[in-house]
C-alpha positions, -999 to +999 in steps of 0.1 A: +084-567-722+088-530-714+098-524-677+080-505-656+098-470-646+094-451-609+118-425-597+115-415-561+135-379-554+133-365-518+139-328-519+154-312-489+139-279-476+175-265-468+178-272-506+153-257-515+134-227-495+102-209-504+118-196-533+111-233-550+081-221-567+101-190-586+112-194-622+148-198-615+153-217-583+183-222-570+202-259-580+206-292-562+248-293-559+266-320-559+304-328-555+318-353-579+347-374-564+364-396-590+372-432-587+362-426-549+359-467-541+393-482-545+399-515-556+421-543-553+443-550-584+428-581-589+393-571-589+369-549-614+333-534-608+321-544-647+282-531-647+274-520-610+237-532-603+230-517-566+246-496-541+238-496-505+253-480-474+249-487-439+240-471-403+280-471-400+284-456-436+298-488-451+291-488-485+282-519-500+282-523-544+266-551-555+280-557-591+281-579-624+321-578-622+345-609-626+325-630-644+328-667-643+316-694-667+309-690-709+299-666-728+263-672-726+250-676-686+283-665-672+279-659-632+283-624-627+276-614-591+299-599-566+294-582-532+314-554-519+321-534-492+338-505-485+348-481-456+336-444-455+366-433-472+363-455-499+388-480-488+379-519-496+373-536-469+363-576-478+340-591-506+308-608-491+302-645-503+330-651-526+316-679-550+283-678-534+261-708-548+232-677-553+255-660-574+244-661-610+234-623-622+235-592-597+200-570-594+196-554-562+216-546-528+199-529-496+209-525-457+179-531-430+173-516-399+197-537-381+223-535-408+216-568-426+229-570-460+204-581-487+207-590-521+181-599-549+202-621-578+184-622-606+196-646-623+190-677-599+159-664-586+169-661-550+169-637-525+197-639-500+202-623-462+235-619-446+244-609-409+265-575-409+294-599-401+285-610-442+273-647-427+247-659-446+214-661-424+180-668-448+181-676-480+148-671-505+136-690-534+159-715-553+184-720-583+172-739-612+199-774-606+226-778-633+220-811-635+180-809-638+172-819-679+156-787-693+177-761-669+181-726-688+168-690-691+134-687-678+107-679-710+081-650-707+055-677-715+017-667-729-003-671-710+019-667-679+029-695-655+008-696-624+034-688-597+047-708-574+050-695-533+084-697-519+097-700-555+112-666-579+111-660-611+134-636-622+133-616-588+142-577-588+142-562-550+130-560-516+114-539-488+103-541-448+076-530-429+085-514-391+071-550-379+100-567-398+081-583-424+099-587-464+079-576-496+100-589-526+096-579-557+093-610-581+097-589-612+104-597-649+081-631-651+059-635-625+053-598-616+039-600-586+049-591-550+057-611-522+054-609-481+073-631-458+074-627-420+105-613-397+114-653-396+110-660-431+079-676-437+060-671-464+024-652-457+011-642-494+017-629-529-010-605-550-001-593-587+000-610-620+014-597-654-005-569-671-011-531-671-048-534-652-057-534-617-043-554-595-014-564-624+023-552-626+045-542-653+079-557-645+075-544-610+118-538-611+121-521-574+098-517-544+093-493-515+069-487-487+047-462-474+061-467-441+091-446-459+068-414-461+061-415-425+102-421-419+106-389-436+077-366-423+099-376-388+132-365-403+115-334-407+139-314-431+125-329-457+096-304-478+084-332-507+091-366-525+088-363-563+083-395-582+079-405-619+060-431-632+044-445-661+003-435-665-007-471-658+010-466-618-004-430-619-039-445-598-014-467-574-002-436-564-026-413-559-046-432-538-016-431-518-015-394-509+008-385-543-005-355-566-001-344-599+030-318-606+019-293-631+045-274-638+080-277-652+110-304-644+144-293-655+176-321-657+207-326-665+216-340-699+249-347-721+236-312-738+228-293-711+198-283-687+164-299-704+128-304-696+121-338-683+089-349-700+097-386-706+073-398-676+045-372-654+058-362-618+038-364-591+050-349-554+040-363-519+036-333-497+059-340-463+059-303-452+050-281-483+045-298-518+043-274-547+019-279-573+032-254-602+059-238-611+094-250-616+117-279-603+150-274-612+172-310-607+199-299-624+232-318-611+216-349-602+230-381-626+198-389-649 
């Protein structure tokens, strides 16, 4: 199944002043630090799944690293944090009965660590002291006849609430409530309360309305409003596949016209994989040229 694609860019207006719209604007910089995070000697990254950093700027990796197990259905999940400077400070659930295959890390408002394993279906919530405090959805049991990797059945399985399958990510609202993103099978996306009940799920497989592609990571609107308050912030530019583009636009995002430059193993290139569509916080251009140049593709 192909995956659904959305890129969400926010483009700072000390970045980028009223000279955006010209055909050479000036470049988003960046400064590279190498092997910034530092590790223990007796521990390794392996494929890096999420990165999140805190209100204290904590930064917390959530990776596929020192895999346990066989070959085939190895756990490989691993949460880390480190401190501003890079330094390690602990790993976060060491052995973790959730742990089976790393997807998604994010902070919340009151700097709760949350991680979506894909792998046993779960969705797990720990205090910032790394305590474990709710825990979504459940592991298929190792000893249950049948256990193994979930099939992409046809016609799909009818979902089943409080249960993943294959889960990607999650989101609030400013009222505390969860949306999870219960992506590659069921494709749909669930809401649970600020005390982890469960209140509804809409979605089903498919490319129509009302039907998600492999919804793989979710955001709110309540985000636009966030950064209209920052208020240095001049447009969001986000990419997404023609079968979101309706989604979107009856959400307040408009077609880009013009060009997108990127950064690629060659050099500066037009980015016409996917159309771009901008969300005007303060001023949104609608032609011209975007230059992205410096930011890792």
């Amino acid at each position: 199944m192909k995956p659904a694609i959305s890129l969400l860019i926010l483009v700072l207006s000390s970045l980028l002043p009223s000279t955006l719209l010209a055909q050479q604007p000036p470049e988003i910089r960046y400064h590279s630090v190498p092997d910034f995070l530092k590790l223990p000697p007796d521990l390794f990254f392996g494929e890096v799944a999420g990165v999140a950093v805190n209100s204290k700027g904590h930064i917390f990796v959530f990776s596929r690293g020192n895999t346990t197990g066989p070959a085939y259905a190895a756990a490989g999940a691993q949460l880390l944090e480190f401190a501003p400077d890079g330094s390690f400070i602990r790993e976060i659930g060491h052995n973790l009965y959730a742990w089976s295959y790393a997807h998604s890390v994010k902070i919340d408002r009151q700097d709760n660590i949350w991680v979506a394993d894909k792998g046993s279906d779960m969705i797990i919530k720990f205090t910032p002291d790394g305590r474990v405090a709710m825990v979504f959805g459940r592991k298929q049991e190792a000893s249950d006849e049948g256990t193994g990797p979930l099939k992409h059945a046809h016609p799909p399985l009818p979902p089943v609430d409080g249960l993943f399958r294959q889960v990607t990510d999650m989101a609030w609202d400013a009222a505390g409530n969860t949306y999870i993103s219960d992506g590659y099978i069921n494709s749909r996306i669930a809401k649970v309360d600020k005390d982890g009940n469960w209140l509804m799920s809409w979605g089903e497989p498919g490319s129509g309305p009302g039907q998600f592609n492999v919804p793989h990571s979710i955001a709110l609107d309540a985000a636009v409003q966030t950064l209209k308050d920052e208020g240095s912030i001049d447009f969001a530019l986000l990419f997404c596949e023609p079968h979101h583009a309706p989604f979107y636009q009856q959400r307040g995002w408009k077609p880009f016209e013009g060009e997108i430059l990127a950064e690629q193993a060659n050099g500066r290139a037009r980015f016409i994989t996917i159309a771009p569509y901008v969300h005007d916080l303060r001023r949104a251009p609608r032609h011209g040229t975007i230059d992205l140049c410096g930011l890792p593709w």
